[in-house]
N, C-alpha and C positions, 0 to 999 in steps of 0.2 A: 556785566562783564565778570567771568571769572577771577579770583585769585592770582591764577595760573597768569593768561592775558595783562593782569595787572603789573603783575613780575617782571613780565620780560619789557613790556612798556617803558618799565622804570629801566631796566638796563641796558636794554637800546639807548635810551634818553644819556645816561649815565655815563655811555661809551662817547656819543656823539659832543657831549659834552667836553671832556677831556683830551679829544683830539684838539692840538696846537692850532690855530688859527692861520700861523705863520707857515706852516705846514701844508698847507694845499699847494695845486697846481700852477694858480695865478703867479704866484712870488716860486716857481722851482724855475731852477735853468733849465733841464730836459722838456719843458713847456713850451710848441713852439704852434703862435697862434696865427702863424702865415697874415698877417696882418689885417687879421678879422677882431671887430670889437664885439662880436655876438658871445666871446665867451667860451667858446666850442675852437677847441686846438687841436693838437696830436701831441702823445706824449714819445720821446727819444730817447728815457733813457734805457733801455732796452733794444737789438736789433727788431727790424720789421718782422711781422709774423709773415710766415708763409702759407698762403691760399690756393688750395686746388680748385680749379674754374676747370669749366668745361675746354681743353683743346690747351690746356699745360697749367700755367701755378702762375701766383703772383704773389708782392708783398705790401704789406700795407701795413702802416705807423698807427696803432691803436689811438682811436676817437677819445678823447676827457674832455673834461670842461674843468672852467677857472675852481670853480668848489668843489672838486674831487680831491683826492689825497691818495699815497700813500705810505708804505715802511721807508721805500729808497727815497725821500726828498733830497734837491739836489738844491739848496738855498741860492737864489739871486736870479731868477727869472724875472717876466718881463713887469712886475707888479712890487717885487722887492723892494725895501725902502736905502 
């Protein structure tokens, strides 16, 4: 493996590292896991996107899962301690 490859390895690694543990989806309030244990929720805190379907639009609360994250965490979802 290149140099190059090795580089960004380590700083993927490096980023993934320093994100807050506390910080994910599982422990946000805008996480809302309609009361599935599979892990896979919808995130709220944003309005619904709007989707053009064939014969008008729809809206629909963006797919996460418990180990996602991101900038907007909203502390004290369903996982918070």
């Amino acid at each position: 493996m290149g140099e190059f490859a090795e580089t960004l390895r380590a700083r993927i690694a490096a980023r993934r590292e320093a994100r807050a543990p506390e910080a994910r989806c599982a422990n946000c309030s805008a996480f809302d896991t309609e009361g599935r244990k599979s892990g896979r929720g919808l995130c709220r805190r944003q309005p619904p996107a709007v989707i053009i379907v064939e014969g008008g639009i729809e809206s629909e609360w963006p797919v996460v899962y418990s180990y996602d994250w991101c900038i907007e965490h909203v502390p004290g979802g369903p996982d918070a301690d």
